[in-house]
C-alpha positions in Angstrom: -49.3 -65.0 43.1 -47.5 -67.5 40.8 -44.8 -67.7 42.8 -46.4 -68.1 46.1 -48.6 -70.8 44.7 -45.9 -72.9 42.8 -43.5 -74.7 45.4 -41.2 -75.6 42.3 -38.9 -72.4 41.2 -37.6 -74.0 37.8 -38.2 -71.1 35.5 -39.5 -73.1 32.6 -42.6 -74.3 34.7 -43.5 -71.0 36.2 -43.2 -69.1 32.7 -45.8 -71.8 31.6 -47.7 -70.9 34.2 -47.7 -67.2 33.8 -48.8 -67.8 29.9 -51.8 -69.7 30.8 -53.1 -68.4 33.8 -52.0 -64.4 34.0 -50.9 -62.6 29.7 -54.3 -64.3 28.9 -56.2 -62.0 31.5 -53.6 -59.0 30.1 -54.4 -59.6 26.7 -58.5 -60.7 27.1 -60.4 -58.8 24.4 -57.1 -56.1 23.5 -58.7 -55.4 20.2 -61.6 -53.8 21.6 -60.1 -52.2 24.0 -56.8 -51.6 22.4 -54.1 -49.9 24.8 -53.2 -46.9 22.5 -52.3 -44.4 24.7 -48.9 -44.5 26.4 -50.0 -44.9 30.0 -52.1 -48.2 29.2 -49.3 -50.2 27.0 -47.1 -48.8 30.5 -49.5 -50.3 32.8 -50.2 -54.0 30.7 -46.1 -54.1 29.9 -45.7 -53.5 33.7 -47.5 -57.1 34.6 -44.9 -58.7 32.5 -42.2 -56.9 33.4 -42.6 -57.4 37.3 -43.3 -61.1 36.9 -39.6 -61.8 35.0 -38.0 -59.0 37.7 -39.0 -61.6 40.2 -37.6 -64.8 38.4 -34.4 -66.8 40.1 -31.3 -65.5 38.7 -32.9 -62.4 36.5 -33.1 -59.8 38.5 -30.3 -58.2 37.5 -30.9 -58.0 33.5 -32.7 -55.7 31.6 -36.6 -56.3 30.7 -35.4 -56.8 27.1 -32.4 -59.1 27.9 -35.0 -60.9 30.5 -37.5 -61.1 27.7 -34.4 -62.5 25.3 -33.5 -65.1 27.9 -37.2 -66.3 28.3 -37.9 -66.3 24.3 -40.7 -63.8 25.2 -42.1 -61.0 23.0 -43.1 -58.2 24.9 -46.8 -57.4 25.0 -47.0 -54.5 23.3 -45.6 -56.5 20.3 -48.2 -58.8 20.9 -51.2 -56.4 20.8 -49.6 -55.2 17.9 -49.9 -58.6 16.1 -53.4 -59.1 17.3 -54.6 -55.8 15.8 -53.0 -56.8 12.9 -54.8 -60.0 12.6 -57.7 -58.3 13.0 -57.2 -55.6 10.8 -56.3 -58.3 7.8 -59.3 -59.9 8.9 -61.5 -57.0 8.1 -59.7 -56.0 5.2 -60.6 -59.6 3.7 -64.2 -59.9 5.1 -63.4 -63.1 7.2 -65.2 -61.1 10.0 -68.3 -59.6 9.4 -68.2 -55.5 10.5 -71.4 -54.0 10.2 -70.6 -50.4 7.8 -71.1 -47.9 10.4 -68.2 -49.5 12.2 -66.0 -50.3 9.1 -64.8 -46.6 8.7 -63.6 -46.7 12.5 -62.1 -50.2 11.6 -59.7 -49.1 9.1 -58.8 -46.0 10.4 -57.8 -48.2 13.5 -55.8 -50.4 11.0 -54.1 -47.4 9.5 -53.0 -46.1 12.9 
């Protein structure tokens, strides 16, 4: 749809555009619901990976040579670092976690 609704096709506008208006919708609350499972990091990296498929002249690369080219970190690095913020967060009680949940906490941190 961002490339439909843009009329200009300079890649550094419409990669702009695809991190404010679509990874924040991919990435919306991924601590809670945390893609863990194969399948799900498949489905979210998918998004991504179809968007820089469709980009002028990168069709032909690789999603990690695409991803290279655009300075991008795929987003199963990126959930990664957000459960990691999280977990540190926890760990040193900038976030209050009620105890009942705390056990589930850092066993998600650990895994």
């Amino acid at each position: 749809m961002i490339q439909r609704a843009f009329v200009s096709r300079n890649i550094d506008l419409v990669v702009r555009a695809y991190l404010v208006y679509v990874r924040p919708l991919v990435e919306y609350n991924s601590v809670i619901w945390s893609p863990y499972t194969i399948q799900d990091i498949e489905a979210t990296e998918r998004v991504q990976r179809r968007f820089t498929k469709n980009l002028p002249g990168l069709r032909k690369l690789t999603y990690k040579d695409r991803l290279r080219r655009l300075h991008l970190p795929s987003l199963q690095l990126r959930h990664l670092h957000v459960d990691l913020v999280w977990c540190y967060k926890i760990l040193f009680s900038i976030v209050e976690t009620p105890t009942e949940d705390f056990n589930h906490a850092q066993y998600v941190c650990l895994h």
